[in-house]
Each structure stands twice: as structure tokens, then as C-alpha cells.
N, C-alpha and C positions, 0 to 999 in steps of 0.2 A: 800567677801569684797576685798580680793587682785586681784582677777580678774576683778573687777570694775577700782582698780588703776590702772592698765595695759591699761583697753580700754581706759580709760583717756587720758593716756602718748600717746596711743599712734595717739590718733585723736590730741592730742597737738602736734606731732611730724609730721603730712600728715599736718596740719594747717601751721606749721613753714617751709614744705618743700613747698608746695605752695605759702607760702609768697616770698618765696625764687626765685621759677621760675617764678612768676609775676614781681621780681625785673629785673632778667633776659631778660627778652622780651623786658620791657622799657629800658633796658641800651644798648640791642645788637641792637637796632631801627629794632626789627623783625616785619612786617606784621601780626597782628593777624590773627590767625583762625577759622571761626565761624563755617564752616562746615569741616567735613574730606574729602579729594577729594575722587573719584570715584577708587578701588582697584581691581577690577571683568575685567574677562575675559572671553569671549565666543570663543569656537572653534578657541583658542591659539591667538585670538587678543582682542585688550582691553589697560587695565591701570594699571598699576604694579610700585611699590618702584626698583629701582639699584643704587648700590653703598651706598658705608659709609666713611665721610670724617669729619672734624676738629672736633672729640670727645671732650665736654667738661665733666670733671671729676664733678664740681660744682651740675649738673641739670643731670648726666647721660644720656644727650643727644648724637646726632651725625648728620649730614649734608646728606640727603640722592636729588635724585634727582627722581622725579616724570615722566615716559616717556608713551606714546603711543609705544604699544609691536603688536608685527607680528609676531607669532610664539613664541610665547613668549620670543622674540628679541627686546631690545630699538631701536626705530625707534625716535621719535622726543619729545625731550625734552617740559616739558610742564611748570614746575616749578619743583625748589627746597625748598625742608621743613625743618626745623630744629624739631626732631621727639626723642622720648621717647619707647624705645620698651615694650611694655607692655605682659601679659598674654595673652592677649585676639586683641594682634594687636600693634596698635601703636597711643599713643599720639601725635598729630600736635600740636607744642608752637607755630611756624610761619613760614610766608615766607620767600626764599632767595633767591640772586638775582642769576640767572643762570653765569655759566662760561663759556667762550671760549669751553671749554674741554667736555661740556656737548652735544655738538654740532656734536662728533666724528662719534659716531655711525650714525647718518642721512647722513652724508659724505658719510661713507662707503657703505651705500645702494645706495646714488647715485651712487658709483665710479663699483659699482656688476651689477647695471641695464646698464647703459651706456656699460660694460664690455661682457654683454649678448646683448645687440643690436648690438653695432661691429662685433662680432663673428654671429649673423645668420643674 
């Protein structure tokens, strides 16, 4: 019997934190997510999470940025997610809009290729 009250609380308690990151989505005007974008890499290129930025305490979320990897190197930013890290991966609550700054690493590849065509 008292372990029936527990499972109770606590689907009462994933009810009310769900209600909670639905409010969240609609107040921060995030992009929903209906799919999880693509995570997989073959022979070190592919699609890969880098970076963590404006943690909110409320949803235990964080700002990650979503890139096209080369060696498993960020090469070009594709979007950024506002993500949930879970056991088994990671939660997408929504879109976000890319910064300046996400931009860095594609720079740098230009500025390494142009750098190796000079030099031979």
C-alpha cells in the first residue's frame, strides 16, 4: 500500500514538472521539437552537441549548439537547442537562435585551409 502512494506522488510530481517545462517553452518563445536532430558520426565526421551555456535552474536545462564535426571537430554550426540531459541522451524542449560566436570554429577552418594553400 505505501508503495502505491509513492508511485502516485510521484507521476503527480513528472505531471507537475512537465506542466512546468510546457510553461517554459511558451514563455522563452522556444521552437518546438518534434524530432531529435541527427547525433551519429561515421569515420569521425557527422553531427555532434558542443558547448553549454545560460543554465536554467527552473527546467535543469542548458543552451547547447548543434555543429557539422570533421574529426570530430565543430566545423558549421547548424542550430542551437535548449536540451535536458537525460540517462539515456538528451531531452530537445526547443530551438534557439544561433549567436555570432557560434560561428568561430568555421572561421578557423577557413583561416587553417587559406593558411595551408599559401604555404604550398
Amino acid at each position: 500500500m505505501k508503495s502505491l502512494k509513492i508511485i502516485k506522488k510521484s507521476e503527480q510530481l513528472k505531471r507537475q514538472y512537465e506542466n512546468h517545462v510546457d510553461v517554459y517553452i511558451r514563455e522563452n518563445n522556444l521552437t518546438r521539437v518534434t524530432t531529435s536532430p541527427s547525433l551519429t558520426t561515421l569515420n569521425s565526421v557527422g553531427f555532434g552537441l558542443r558547448g553549454e551555456s545560460d543554465f536554467d535552474y527552473s527546467t535543469i536545462s542548458y543552451v547547447t549548439t548543434h555543429y557539422f564535426l570533421v574529426l570530430f571537430l565543430p566545423v558549421i554550426p547548424t542550430t542551437r537547442y535548449r536540451v535536458i540531459r537525460t540517462e539515456r541522451g538528451y531531452r530537445f524542449l526547443g530551438k534557439v537562435h544561433l549567436k555570432p560566436t557560434d560561428w568561430i570554429p568555421l572561421l578557423i577552418w577557413i583561416i587553417v585551409i587559406l593558411m595551408f594553400d599559401i604555404i604550398s
